[in-house]
Kinemage of the C-alpha trace (Angstrom):
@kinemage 1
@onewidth
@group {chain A} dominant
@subgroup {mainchain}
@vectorlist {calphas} color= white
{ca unk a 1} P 64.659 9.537 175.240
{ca unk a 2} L 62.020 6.966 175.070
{ca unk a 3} L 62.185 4.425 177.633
{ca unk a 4} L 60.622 1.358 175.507
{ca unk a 5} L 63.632 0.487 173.708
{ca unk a 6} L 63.264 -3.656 173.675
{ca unk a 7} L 66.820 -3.808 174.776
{ca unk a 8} L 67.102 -7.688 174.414
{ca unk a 9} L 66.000 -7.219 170.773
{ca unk a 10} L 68.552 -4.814 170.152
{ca unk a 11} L 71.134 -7.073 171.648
{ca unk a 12} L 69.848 -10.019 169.436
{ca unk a 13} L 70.018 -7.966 166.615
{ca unk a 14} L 73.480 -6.575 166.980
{ca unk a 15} L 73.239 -3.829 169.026
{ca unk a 16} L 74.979 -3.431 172.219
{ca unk a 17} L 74.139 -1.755 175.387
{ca unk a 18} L 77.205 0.525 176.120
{ca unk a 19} L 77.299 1.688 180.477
{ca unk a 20} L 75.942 4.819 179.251
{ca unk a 21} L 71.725 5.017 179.680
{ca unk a 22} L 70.390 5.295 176.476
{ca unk a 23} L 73.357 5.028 174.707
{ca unk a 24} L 74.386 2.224 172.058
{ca unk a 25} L 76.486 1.128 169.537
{ca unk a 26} L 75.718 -0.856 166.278
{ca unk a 27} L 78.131 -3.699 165.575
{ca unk a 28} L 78.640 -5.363 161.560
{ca unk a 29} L 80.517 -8.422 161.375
{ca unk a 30} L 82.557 -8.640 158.022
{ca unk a 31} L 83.033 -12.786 157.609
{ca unk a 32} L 86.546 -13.529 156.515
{ca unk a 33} L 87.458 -9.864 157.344
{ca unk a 34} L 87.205 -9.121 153.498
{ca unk a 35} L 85.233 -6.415 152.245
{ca unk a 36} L 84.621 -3.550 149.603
{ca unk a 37} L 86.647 0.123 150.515
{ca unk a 38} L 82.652 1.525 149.770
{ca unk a 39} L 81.668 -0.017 152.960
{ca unk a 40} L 84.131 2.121 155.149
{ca unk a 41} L 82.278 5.601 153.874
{ca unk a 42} L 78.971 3.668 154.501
{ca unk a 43} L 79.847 2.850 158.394
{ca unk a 44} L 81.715 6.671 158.481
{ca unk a 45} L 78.298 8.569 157.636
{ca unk a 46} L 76.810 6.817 160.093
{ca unk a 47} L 78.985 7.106 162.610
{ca unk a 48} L 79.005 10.666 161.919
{ca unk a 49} L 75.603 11.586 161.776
{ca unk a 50} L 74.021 9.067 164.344
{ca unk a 51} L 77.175 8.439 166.993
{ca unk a 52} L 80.148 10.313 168.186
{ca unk a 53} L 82.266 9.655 165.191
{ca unk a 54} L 84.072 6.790 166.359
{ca unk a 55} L 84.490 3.458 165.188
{ca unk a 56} L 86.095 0.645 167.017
{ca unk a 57} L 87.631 -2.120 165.033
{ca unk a 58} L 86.849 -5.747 166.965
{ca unk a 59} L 88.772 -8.221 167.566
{ca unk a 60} L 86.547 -10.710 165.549
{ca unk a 61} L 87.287 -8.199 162.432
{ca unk a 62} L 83.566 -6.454 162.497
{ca unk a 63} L 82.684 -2.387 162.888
{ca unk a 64} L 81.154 -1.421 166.359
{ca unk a 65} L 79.743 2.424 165.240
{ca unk a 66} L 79.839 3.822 169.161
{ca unk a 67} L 77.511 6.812 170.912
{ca unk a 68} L 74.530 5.984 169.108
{ca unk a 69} L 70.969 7.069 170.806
{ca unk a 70} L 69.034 3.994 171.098
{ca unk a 71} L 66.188 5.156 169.955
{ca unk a 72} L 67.710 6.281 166.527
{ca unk a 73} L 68.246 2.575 166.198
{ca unk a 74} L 65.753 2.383 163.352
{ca unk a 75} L 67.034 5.125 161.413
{ca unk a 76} L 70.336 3.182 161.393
{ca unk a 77} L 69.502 -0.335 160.487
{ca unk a 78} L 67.690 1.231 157.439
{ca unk a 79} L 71.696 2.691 156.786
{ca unk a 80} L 72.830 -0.221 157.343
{ca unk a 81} L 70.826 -2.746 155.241
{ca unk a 82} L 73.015 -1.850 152.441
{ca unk a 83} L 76.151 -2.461 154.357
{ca unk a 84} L 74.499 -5.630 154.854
{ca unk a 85} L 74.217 -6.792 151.760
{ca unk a 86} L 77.435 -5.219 150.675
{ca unk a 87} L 79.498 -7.165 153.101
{ca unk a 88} L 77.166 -10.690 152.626
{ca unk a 89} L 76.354 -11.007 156.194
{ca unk a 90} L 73.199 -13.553 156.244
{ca unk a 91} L 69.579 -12.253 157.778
{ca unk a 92} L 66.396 -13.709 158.184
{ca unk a 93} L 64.013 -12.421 155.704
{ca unk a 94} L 61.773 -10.529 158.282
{ca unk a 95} L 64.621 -8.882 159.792
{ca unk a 96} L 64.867 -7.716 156.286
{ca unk a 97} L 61.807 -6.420 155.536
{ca unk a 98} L 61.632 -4.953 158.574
{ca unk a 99} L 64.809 -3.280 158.341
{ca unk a 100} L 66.082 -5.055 161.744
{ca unk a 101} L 69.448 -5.151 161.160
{ca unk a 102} L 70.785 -9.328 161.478
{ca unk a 103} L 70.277 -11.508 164.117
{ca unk a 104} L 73.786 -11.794 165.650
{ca unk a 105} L 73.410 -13.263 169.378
{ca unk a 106} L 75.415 -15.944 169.618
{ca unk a 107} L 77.437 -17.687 167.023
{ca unk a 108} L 80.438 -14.997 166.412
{ca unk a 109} L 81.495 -13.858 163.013
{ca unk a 110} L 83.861 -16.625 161.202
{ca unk a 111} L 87.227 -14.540 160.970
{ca unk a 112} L 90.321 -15.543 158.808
{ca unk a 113} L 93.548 -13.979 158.261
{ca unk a 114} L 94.436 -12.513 154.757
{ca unk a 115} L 95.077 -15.756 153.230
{ca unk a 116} L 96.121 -16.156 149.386
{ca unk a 117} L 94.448 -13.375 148.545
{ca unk a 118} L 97.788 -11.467 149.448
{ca unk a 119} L 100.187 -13.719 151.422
{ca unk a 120} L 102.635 -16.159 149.551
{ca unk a 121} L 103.066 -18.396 152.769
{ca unk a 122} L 98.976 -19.045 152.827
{ca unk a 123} L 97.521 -22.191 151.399
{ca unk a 124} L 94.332 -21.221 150.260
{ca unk a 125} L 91.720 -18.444 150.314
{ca unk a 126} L 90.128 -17.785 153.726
{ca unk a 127} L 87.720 -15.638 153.282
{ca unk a 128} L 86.204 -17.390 150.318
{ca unk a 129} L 85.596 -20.767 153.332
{ca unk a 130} L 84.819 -18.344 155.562
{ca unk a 131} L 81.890 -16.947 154.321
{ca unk a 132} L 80.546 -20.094 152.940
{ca unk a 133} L 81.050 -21.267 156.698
{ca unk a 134} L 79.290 -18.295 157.537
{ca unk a 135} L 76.693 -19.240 154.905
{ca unk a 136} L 76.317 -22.768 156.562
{ca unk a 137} L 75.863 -21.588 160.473
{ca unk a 138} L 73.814 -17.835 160.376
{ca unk a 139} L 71.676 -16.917 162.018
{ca unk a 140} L 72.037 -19.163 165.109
{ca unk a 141} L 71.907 -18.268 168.872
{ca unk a 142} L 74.537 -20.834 169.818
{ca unk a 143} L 77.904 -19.557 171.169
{ca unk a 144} L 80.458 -21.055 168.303
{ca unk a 145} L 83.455 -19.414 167.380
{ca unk a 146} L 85.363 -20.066 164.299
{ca unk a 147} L 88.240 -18.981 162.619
{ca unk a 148} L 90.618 -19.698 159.224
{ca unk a 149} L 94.049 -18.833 158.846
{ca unk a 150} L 96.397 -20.055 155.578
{ca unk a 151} L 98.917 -21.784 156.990
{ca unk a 152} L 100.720 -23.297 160.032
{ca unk a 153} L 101.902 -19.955 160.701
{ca unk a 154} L 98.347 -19.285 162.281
{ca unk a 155} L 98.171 -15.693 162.394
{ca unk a 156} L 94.530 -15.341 163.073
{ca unk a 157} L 95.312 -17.946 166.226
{ca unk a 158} L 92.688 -20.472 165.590
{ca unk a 159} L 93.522 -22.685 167.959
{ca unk a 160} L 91.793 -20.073 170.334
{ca unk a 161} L 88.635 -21.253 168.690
{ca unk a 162} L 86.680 -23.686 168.643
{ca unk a 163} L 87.006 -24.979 164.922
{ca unk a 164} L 90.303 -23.809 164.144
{ca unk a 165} L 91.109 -24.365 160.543
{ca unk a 166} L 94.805 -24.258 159.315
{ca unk a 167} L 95.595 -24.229 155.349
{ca unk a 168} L 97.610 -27.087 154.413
{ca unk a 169} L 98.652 -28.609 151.006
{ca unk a 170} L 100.708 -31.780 149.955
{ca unk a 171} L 104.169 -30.562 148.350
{ca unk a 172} L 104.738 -32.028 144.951
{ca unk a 173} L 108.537 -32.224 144.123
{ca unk a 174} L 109.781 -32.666 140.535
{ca unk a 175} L 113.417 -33.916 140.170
{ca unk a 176} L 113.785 -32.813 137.081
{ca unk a 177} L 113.612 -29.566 138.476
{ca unk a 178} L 115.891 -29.527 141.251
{ca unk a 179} L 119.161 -28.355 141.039
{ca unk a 180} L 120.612 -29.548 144.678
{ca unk a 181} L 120.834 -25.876 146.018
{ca unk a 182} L 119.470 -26.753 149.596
{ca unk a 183} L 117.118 -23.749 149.625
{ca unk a 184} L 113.846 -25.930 150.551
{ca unk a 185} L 116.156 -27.908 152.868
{ca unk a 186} L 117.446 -24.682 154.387
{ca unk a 187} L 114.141 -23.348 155.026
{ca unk a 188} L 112.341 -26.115 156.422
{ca unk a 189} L 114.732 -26.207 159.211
{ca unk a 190} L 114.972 -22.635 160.075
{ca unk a 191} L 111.062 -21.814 159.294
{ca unk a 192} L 109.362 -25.044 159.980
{ca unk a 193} L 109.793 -28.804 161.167
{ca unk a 194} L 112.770 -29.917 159.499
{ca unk a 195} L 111.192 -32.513 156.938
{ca unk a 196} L 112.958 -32.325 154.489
{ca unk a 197} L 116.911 -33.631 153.768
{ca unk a 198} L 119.621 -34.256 150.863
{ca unk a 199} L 120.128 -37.762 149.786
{ca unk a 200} L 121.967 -38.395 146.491
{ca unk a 201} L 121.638 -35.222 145.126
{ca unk a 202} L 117.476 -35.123 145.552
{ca unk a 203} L 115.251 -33.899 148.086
{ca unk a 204} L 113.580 -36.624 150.466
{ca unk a 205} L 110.531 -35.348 152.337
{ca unk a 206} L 109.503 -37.114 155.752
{ca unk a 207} L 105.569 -37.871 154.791
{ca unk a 208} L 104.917 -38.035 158.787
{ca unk a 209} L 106.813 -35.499 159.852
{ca unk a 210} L 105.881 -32.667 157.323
{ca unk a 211} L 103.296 -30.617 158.529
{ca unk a 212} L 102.007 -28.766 154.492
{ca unk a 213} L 103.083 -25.462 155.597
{ca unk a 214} L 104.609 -25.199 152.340
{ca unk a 215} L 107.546 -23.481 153.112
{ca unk a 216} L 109.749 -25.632 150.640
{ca unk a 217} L 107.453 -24.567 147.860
{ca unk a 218} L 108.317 -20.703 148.449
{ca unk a 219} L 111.870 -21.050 149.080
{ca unk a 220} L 112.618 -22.730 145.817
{ca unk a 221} L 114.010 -20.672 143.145
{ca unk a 222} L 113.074 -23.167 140.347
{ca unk a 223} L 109.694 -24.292 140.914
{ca unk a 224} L 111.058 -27.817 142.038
{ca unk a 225} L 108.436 -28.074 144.795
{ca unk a 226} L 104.796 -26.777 143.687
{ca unk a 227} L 101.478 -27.019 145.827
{ca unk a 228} L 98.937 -29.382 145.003
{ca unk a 229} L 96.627 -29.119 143.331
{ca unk a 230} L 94.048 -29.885 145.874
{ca unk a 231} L 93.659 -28.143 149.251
{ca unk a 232} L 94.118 -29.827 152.689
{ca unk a 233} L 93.278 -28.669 155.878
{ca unk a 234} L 94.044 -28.941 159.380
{ca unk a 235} L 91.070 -29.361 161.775
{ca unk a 236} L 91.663 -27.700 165.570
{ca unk a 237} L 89.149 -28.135 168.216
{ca unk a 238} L 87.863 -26.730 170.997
{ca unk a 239} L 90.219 -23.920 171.826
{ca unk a 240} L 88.787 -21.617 174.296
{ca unk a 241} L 89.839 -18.072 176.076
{ca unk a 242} L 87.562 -16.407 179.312
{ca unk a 243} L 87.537 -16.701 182.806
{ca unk a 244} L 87.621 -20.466 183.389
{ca unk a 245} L 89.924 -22.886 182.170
{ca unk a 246} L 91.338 -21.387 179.132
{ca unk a 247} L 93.137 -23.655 176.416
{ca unk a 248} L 94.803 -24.485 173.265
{ca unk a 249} L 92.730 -26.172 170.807
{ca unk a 250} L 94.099 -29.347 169.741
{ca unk a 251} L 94.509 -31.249 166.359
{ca unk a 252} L 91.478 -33.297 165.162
{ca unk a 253} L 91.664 -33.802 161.281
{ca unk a 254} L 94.850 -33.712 159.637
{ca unk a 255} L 95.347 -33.821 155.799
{ca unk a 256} L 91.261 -33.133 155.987
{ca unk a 257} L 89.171 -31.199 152.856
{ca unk a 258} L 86.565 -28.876 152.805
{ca unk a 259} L 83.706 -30.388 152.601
{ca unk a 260} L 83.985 -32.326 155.276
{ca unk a 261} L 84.797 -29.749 158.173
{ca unk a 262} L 82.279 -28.356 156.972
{ca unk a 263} L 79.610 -31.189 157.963
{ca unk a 264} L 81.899 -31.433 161.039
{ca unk a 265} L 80.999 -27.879 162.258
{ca unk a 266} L 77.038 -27.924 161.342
{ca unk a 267} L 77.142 -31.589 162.802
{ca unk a 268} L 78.361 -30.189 165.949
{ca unk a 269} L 75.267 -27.539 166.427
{ca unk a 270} L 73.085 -30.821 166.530
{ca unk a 271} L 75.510 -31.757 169.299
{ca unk a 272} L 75.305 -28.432 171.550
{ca unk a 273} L 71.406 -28.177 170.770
{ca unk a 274} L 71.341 -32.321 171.931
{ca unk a 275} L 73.525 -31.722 175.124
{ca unk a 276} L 73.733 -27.709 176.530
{ca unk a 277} L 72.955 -27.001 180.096
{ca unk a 278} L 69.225 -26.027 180.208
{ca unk a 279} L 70.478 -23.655 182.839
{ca unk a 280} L 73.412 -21.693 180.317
{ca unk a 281} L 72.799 -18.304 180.152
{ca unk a 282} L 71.214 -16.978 176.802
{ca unk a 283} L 71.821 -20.684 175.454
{ca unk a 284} L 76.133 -19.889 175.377
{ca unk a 285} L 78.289 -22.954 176.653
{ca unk a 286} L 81.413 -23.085 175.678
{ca unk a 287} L 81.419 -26.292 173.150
{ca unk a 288} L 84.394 -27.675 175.618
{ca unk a 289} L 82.349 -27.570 178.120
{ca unk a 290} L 79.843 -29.718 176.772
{ca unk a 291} L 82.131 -32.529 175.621
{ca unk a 292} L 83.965 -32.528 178.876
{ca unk a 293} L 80.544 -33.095 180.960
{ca unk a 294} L 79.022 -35.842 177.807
{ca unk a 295} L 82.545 -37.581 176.785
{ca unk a 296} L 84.825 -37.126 173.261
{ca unk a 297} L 82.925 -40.205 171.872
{ca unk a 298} L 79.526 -38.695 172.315
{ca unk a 299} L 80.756 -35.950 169.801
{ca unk a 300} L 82.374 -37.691 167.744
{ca unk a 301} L 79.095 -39.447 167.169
{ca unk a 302} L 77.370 -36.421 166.238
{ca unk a 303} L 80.370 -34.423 164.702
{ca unk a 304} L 81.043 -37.630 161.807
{ca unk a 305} L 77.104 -38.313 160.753
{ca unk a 306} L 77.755 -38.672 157.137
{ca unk a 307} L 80.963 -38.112 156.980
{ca unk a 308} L 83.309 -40.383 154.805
{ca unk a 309} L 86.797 -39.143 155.257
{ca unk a 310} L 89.645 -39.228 152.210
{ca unk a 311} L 92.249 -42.008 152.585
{ca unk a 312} L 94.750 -39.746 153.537
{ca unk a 313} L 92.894 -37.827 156.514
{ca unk a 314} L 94.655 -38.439 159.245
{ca unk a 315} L 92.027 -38.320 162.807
{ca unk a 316} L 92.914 -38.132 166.052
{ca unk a 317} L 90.634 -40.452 167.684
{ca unk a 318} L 91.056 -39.449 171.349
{ca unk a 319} L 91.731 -35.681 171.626
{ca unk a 320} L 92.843 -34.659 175.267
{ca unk a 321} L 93.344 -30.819 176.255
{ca unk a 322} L 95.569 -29.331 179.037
{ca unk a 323} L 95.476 -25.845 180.177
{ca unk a 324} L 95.265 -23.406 182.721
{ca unk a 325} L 92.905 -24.683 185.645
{ca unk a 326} L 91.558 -23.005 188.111
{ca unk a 327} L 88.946 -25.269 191.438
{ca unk a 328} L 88.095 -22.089 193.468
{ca unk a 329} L 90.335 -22.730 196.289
{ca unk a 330} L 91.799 -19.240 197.729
């Protein structure tokens, strides 16, 4: 094999270096984790004819095609340009034209769980926001990681993330409707927070307690509770696995839209690029990090330019994490 593979180039663009000299394997993100079946025979040929024939499925809901000789690497990002385009992942226009593959060395892929797409429980669709979130933010070197999930259920765990957004919406209960059976009542007790109760024959919903799962609105066999209209959101911030200090992300926005989590994340790349250690490897800090060295109020001043938040957003305005912590002592 040739020994002038640019290694850091391939790592930039998506490649990584597997223990194994000479040996690689080519990784496609899939934002939102939604994609056309025609992309699975795409990433199979290759795999077959350029790597060992294995595929491993990531946990950030991408393709990692493994065994592949590094210096076949051009021969596969011309396969995979159309995989790239298939599946919507951004790219710079020279890596493009130059068949490079995607720049892909720091900000992760924005996953989501299924979302309405499939799932009665979720709130909204999350791969649609997650590829215009992915729109917004690629290419960029800075470590972010993002995730949407549907509803409170949160089974893509966002709250490991650092933007965690959770699909919400504002239960709208017609009377007329109800018959008194209890089902909604029933079911936001056993499933959720227990916001809802009986009182003279119609439901009463507790405005602070409720959480917009929208459990009520599934359990009710007469279409008594519907969702709204418009979609809410739940903002979580700066969740965080690895070696150091992992934790929770905690509640920021509540009762928040769209567009303005949106502004919120790209907002908060001014912030990292402002404030990250000059001396973090490959430019990735941990967000967290950052804010716990600069102060909450020192993001918040970057994370709200421009934004004008709806009456009913609820913000937390002093956001404090616990979690596991470990000071070096033996």
């Amino acid at each position: 094999m040739s020994l002038d593979i640019n290694t850091k180039k391939a790592k930039k663009h998506a490649w990584r270096i597997s223990k194994e000299r000479g040996i690689g394997a080519s990784r496609i993100r899939v934002p939102g984790g939604y994609l056309d079946a025609e992309v699975l025979g795409m990433v199979q040929k290759i795999a077959r004819e350029y790597g060992n024939g294995y595929v491993h499925l990531t946990t950030r809901q991408g393709f990692e095609i493994e065994g592949i000789h590094l210096e076949d690497m051009d021969k596969v990002n011309e396969l995979l340009q159309p995989i790239i385009e298939k599946v919507g992942i951004n790219q710079n226009p020279e890596d493009k034209d130059n068949n490079n593959g995607y720049s892909a060395s720091g900000t992760r892929n924005v996953s989501a769980c299924i979302g309405n797409n499939v799932c009665p429980f979720a709130n909204y669709n999350t791969s649609k926001l997650a590829r215009r979130i992915d729109k917004e933010i690629f290419p960029n070197d800075l470590h972010f990681k993002i995730a949407c999930t549907g509803c409170a259920n949160d089974c893509a765990k966002v709250r490991m993330h650092d933007f965690g957004i959770i699909g919400m919406t504002m239960p709208q209960y017609d009377p007329d409707r109800c018959i008194s059976c209890n089902a909604c009542v029933k079911g936001c007790t056993a499933l959720s927070v227990s916001a809802l109760r009986m009182e003279n024959y119609k439901i009463v919903r507790d405005t602070e307690k409720c959480i917009g799962c929208g459990v009520c609105v599934t359990k009710c066999p007469t279409r008594a509770w519907t969702r709204s209209e418009k979609k809410y959101y739940k903002l979580t911030i700066m969740g965080r696995t690895g070696k150091k200090n992992p934790r929770l992300g905690k509640d920021f926005l509540v009762w928040a839209d769209e567009e303005n989590i949106v502004k919120i994340i790209k907002n908060t790349y001014a912030f990292v690029e402002e404030y990250i250690s000059p001396n973090a490897p490959a430019r990735k800090e941990h967000i967290g990090y950052i804010i716990d060295r600069v102060g909450f109020e020192k993001f918040k001043e970057f994370a709200l330019k421009d934004v004008e938040l709806m009456p009913e957003t609820i913000m937390n305005n002093n956001v404090y994490w616990e979690g596991i912590h470990f000071d070096n002592k033996h």
